[in-house]
Structure formats: structure tokens, C-alpha cells
C-alpha positions as MATLAB code, in Angstrom:
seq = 'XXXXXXXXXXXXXXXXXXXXXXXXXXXXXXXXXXXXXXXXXXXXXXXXXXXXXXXXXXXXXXXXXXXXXXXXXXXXXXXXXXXXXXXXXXXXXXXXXXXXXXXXXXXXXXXXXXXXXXXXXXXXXXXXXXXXXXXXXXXXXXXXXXXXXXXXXXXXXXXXXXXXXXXXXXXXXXXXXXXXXXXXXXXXXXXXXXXXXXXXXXXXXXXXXXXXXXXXXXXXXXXXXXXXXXXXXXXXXXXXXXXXXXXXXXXXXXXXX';
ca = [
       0.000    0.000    0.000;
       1.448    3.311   -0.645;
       1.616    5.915    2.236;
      -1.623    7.435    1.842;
      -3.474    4.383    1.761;
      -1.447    3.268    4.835;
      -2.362    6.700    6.738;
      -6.378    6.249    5.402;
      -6.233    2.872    7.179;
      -4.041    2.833    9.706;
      -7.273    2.319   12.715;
      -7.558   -0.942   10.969;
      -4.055   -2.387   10.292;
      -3.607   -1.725   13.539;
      -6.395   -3.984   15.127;
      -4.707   -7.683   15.663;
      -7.915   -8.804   14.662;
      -7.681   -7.881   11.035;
      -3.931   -6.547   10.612;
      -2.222   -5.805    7.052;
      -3.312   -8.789    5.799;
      -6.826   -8.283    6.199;
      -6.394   -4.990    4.989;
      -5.044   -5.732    1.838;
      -7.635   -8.950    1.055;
     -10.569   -5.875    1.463;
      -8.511   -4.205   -1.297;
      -8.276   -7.040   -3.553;
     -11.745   -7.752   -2.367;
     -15.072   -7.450   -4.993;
     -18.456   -6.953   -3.181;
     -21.766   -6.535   -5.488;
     -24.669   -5.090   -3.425;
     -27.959   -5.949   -4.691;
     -30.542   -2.963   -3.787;
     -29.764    0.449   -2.711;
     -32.112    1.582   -0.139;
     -32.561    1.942    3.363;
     -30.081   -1.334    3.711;
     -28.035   -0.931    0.661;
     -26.782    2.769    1.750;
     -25.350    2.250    4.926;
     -23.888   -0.871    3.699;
     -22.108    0.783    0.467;
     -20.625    3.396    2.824;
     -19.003    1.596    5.280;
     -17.554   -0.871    2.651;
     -16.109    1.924    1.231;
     -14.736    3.094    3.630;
     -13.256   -0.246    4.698;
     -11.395   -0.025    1.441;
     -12.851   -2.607   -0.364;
     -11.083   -2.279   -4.008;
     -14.512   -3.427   -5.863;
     -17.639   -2.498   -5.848;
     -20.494   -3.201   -8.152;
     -24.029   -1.607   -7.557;
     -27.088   -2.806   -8.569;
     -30.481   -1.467   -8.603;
     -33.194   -0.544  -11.063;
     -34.732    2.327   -8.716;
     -34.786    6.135   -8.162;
     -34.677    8.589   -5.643;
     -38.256    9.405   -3.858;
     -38.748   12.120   -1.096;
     -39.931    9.291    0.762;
     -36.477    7.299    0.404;
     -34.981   10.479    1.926;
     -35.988    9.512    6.115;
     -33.254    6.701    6.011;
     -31.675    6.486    2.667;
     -28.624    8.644    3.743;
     -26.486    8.913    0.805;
     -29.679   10.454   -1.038;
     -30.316   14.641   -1.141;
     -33.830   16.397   -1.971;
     -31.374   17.355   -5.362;
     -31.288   13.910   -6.304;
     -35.015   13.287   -6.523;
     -36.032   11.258  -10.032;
     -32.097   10.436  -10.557;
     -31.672    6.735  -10.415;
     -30.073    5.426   -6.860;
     -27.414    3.684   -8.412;
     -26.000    6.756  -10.449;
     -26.240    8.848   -7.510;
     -24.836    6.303   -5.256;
     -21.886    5.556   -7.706;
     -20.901    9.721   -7.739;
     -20.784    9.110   -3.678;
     -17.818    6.516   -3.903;
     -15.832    8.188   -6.329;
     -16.181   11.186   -4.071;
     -15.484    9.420   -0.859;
     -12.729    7.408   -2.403;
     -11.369    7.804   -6.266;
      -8.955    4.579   -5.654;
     -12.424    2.504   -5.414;
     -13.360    0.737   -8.762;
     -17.693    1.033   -9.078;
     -19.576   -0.893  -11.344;
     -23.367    0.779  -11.368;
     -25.993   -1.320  -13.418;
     -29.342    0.222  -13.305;
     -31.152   -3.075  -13.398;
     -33.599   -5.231  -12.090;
     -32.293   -8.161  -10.928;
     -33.635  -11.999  -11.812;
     -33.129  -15.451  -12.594;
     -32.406  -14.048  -16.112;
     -29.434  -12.107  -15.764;
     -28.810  -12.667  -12.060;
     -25.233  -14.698  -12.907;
     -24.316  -12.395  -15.278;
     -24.214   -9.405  -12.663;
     -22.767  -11.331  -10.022;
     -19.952  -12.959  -11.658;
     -16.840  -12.664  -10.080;
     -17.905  -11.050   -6.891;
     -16.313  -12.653   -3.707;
     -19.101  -11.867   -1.666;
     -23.076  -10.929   -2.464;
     -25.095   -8.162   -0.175;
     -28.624   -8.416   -0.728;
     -30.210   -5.841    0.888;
     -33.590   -6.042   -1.582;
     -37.305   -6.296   -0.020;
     -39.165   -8.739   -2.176;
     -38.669  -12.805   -2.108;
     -38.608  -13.090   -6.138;
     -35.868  -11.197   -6.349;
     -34.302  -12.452   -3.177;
     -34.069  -16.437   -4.063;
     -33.334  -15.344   -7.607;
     -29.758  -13.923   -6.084;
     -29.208  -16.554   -3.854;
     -29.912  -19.554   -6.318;
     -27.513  -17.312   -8.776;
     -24.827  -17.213   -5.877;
     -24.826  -21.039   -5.500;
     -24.759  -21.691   -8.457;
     -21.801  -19.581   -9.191;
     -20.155  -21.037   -5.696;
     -20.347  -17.244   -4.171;
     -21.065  -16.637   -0.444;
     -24.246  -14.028    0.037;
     -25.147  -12.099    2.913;
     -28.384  -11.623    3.336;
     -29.854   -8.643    5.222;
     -34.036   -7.991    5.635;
     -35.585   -5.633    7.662;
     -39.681   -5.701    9.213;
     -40.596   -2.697   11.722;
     -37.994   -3.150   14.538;
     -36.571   -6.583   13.556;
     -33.871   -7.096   11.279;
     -32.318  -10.253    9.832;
     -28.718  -11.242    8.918;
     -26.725  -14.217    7.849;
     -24.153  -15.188    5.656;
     -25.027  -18.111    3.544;
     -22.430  -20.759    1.564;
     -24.973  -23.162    0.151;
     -22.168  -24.385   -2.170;
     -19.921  -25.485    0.559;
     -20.472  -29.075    2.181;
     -23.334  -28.862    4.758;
     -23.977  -25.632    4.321;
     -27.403  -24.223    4.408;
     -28.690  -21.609    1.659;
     -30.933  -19.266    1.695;
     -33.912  -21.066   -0.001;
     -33.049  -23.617    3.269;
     -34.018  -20.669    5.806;
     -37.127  -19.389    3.681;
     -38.090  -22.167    1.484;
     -40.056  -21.892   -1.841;
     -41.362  -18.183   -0.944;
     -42.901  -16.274   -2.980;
     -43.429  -12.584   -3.846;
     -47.012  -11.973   -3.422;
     -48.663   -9.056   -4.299;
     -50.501   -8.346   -0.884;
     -46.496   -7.933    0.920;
     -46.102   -6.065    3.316;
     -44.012   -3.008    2.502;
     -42.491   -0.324    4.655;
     -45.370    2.242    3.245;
     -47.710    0.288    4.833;
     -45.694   -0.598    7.853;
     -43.711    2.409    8.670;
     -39.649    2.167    9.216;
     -37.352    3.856   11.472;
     -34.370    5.395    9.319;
     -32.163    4.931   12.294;
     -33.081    0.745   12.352;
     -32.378    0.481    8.636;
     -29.052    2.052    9.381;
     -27.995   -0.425   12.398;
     -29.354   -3.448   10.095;
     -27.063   -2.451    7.321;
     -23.918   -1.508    8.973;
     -24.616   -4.752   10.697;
     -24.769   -6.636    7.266;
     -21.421   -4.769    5.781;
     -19.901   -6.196    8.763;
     -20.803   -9.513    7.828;
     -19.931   -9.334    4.804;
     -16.291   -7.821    5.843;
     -16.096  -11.236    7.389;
     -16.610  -13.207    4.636;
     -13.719  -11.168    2.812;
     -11.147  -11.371    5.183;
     -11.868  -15.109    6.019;
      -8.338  -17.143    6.657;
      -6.478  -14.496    6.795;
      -7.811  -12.725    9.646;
      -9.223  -13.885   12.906;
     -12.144  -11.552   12.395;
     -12.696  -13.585    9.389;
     -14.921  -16.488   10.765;
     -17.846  -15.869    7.838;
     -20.554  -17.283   10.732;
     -22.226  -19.820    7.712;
     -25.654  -20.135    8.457;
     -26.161  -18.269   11.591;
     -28.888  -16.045   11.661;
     -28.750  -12.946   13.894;
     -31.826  -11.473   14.413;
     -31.533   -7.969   15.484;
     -34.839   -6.418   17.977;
     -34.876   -2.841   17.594;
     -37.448   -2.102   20.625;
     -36.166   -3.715   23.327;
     -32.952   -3.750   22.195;
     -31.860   -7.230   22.235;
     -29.825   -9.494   19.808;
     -30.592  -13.431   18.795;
     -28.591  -15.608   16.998;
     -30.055  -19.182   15.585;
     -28.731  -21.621   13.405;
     -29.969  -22.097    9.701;
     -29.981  -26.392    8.747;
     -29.241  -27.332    5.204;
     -32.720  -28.641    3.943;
     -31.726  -32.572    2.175;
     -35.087  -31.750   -0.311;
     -33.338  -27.931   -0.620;
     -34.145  -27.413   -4.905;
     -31.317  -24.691   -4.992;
     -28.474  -26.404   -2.771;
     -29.226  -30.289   -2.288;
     -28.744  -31.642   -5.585;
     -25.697  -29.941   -6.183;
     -22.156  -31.155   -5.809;
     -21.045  -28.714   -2.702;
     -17.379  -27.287   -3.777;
];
């Protein structure tokens, strides 16, 4: 790393936990985040500013007043501009070394492998099942670890799945064959707390930071199939483990890696 990049990270290189090493696997490291909203923001920014070299953005949305309560990165200015355009003028800002990748794109069990190629890790931070098990049968398939990261009123939900790795669970093993129906419940009808959206993303970049520095790092211990569930009200934190379903149709038939 050159002496800049060494003074930009020197809180983390100094951390036994992650050290040098772990520094310079984040940036060799490429992350696609699926969805940026409420979960998507908070996640983009701290991965950035972890250093991660790679980052590809995905996301076939733009920028409502409504988005504007938790969606951070977002300004009244940016209003009609699509989220991943503005997002992707954020990280070059924050950080010209990063490489971004924006697609403004809808994400599906069409073109689902051809936008997460290569990535070393998946963040899904989307709020709909169809496009949720589309990723996640994409990532086994393509033998990439996802995080997953959901939010409901004052509960959030995250877990890093491997479903191509020997008796590993999925994601399709913690949900099963869901579906996106058209009476979901969304956060206009629910109502969301901006600041619970942030804790439930930062939460999932974390994970996901994991799953980058695994092996070389003792904060690298990716957690496979543990799900944390986060309660906003009381506040309180759960963890439970996810089984690999034998009838699983995304991750039982095929040949773990």
C-alpha cells in the first residue's frame, strides 16, 4: 500500500484482529450489493470506507422524497435520478482509488449470474422474495457466499449463507419456496425507522467484511448459516442456526465445492 493508503487505514491495520493482511484482502476484495435503499446505503458506505477495491451496484430504482428519512447517501437534489448513479458519484467522491460498477437493473433469474460474476461476496439488501431467491440460487450456483440482510418494523435479519460449501445451508433452506405476493407487506404500509435500517445495514457490511477477510484474519470467521436477528425495541440481539434442507431445490442436488 502506498503511504496514503497506509495513513487512510491505519485504525484498521492496527487492530490484531484484522492486521495488514486483512487490509489488503478488502482491497483485492469485490463486493456486489444488490438494492440500494434503506439497507443498501449504509452498507455501500461503510464498505467503502473499509477499502474494499470493488464495488459493483445494482439497482433498477430512483430517488423518492420518501427514500430520503433513512436512505442517507440520497439529497432532496437527487429526486427522479436513479439510486445507483447517484450512489456511484458518492464513492468516487469518498474514495477515487475505489473501482464502481453501477448497473441500473432489475435483478432476476435471467441475468442474475451475469451481474454477479466474479464477486467474492453478495449483499442483498432487496425487499421482495422473487428477487431475493433469484440472487441466492444465482450465488450457489456460481459457488459465491451471500449475505443476506431484511428488515420488518424493529426486527432485522442477517446471515451469511455458503450453500455451495459441504453442509452448508442456503438461503432457499431458511425461507423455502417463498414467494413474492402481491398483498407484501411493505415499509409504506408498515412504517420504518431510518435509524433501524441504518444499524441493520452496517450490521450486514460487517458480515460481509467477514466473509472477505476469512483465513487471513481472525475476524474472518464468515458465521455460515447463523442467523442474527436484530430487535430494535427492546434492544436485544438473537442468533439461531440455519440447517441445510436434504429436499433444498437450490443447494441439495448440487455437488457442494
Amino acid at each position: 500500500m502506498t503511504p496514503d493508503r497506509l495513513d487512510r487505514f491505519a485504525r484498521h491495520i492496527v487492530l490484531p484482529e484484522l492486521g495488514g493482511a486483512g487490509q489488503e484482502r478488502m482491497a483485492k476484495a469485490h463486493v456486489v450489493l444488490v438494492g440500494m435503499g434503506g439497507i443498501g446505503n449504509p452498507a455501500l458506505q461503510y464498505l467503502a470506507g473499509a477499502g474494499i477495491g470493488r464495488l459493483t451496484l445494482i439497482d433498477d430504482d430512483v430517488v423518492e422524497a420518501s427514500n430520503l428519512q433513512r436512505q442517507t447517501l440520497f439529497a432532496p437534489d437527487d429526486i427522479g435520478d436513479a439510486k445507483v448513479a447517484v450512489a456511484a458519484r458518492w464513492a468516487a467522491r469518498f474514495d477515487p482509488v475505489l473501482e464502481i460498477v453501477a448497473h441500473r437493473a432489475r435483478i432476476g433469474a435471467d441475468n442474475a449470474a451475469e451481474l454477479l460474476g466474479g464477486a467474492d461476496v453478495v449483499l442483498d439488501g432487496t425487499d421482495n422474495f422473487a428477487t431475493r431467491l433469484a440472487v441466492a440460487d444465482a450465488c450457489v450456483a456460481l459457488g459465491v457466499p451471500l449475505t443476506s440482510a431484511a428488515l420488518g418494523r424493529f426486527q432485522g435479519q442477517v446471515a451469511n449463507f455458503a450453500g455451495h460449501l459441504q453442509g452448508q445451508a442456503c438461503y432457499r433452506c431458511f425461507v423455502g419456496d417463498a414467494f413474492d405476493a402481491a398483498d407484501c407487506d411493505t415499509c409504506a404500509d408498515q412504517g420504518v425507522l431510518g435509524a433501524m435500517v441504518g444499524l441493520v445495514g452496517s450490521f450486514a457490511a460487517m458480515q460481509a467484511l467477514r466473509v472477505v477477510v476469512a483465513g487471513v484474519s481472525t475476524l474472518g470467521d464468515p458465521q455460515w448459516g447463523r442467523l442474527h436477528v436484530i430487535d430494535g425495541l427492546t434492544p436485544g440481539l438473537r442468533t439461531m442456526r440455519i440447517a441445510r434442507d436434504p429436499e433444498c431445490r437450490t443447494c441439495a442436488q448440487r455437488p457442494s465445492s
